[in-house]
N, C-alpha and C positions, 0 to 999 in steps of 0.2 A: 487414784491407783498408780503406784509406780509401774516402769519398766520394769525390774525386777517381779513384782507380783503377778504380772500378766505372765510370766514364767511359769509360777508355782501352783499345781494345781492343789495344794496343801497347804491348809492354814491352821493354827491352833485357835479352836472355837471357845472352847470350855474346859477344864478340869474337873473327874469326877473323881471323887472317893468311893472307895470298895470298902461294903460294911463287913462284920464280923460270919455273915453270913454268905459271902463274895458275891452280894447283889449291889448295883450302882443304880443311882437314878439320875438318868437325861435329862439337864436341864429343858425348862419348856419350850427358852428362846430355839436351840437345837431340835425338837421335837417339829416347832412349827416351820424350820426353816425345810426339813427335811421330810417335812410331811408324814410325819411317824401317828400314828393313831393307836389307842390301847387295840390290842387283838393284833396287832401288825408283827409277821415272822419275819425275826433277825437273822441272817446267817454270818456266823464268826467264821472271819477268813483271819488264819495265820500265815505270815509271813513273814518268811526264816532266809536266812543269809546267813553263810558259813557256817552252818549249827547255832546260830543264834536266833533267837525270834527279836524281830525286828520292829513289828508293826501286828495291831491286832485292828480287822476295821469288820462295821459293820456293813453287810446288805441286806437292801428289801429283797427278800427271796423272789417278791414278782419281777425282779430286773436280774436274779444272779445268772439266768443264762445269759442275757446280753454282755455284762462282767465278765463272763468267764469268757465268752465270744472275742471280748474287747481285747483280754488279757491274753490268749492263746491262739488267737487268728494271723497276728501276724507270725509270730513260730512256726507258723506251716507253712508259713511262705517260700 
């Protein structure tokens, strides 16, 4: 691992494609890195900058209060 990566807590894992029906399917390697399991609720966070959306990511809904903790805790400070 570079200097650089130990930086970045963003890497490009996988590309998917969105069918005609706008469902994508997680690769497995992604699925098992991320401990994703059929039955498992996603929540889609967008995130917008300037009026643009920037980023779409997903959460296991059993961590998005910590997420949102993580994301919003220092702003109160």
């Amino acid at each position: 691992m570079t200097k650089q990566n130990k930086k970045c807590c963003c890497n490009v894992e996988s590309v998917v494609t969105i069918d005609e029906r706008g469902q994508m399917v997680l690769p497995k390697e992604i699925r098992d890195k991320a401990d994703i399991k059929a039955g498992d609720k996603l929540a889609v966070v967008l995130i917008n900058k300037d009026g643009q959306f920037r980023s779409i990511s997903l959460v296991k809904t059993e961590s998005l209060s910590e997420v949102v903790t993580d994301m919003v805790g220092p702003a109160l400070k």
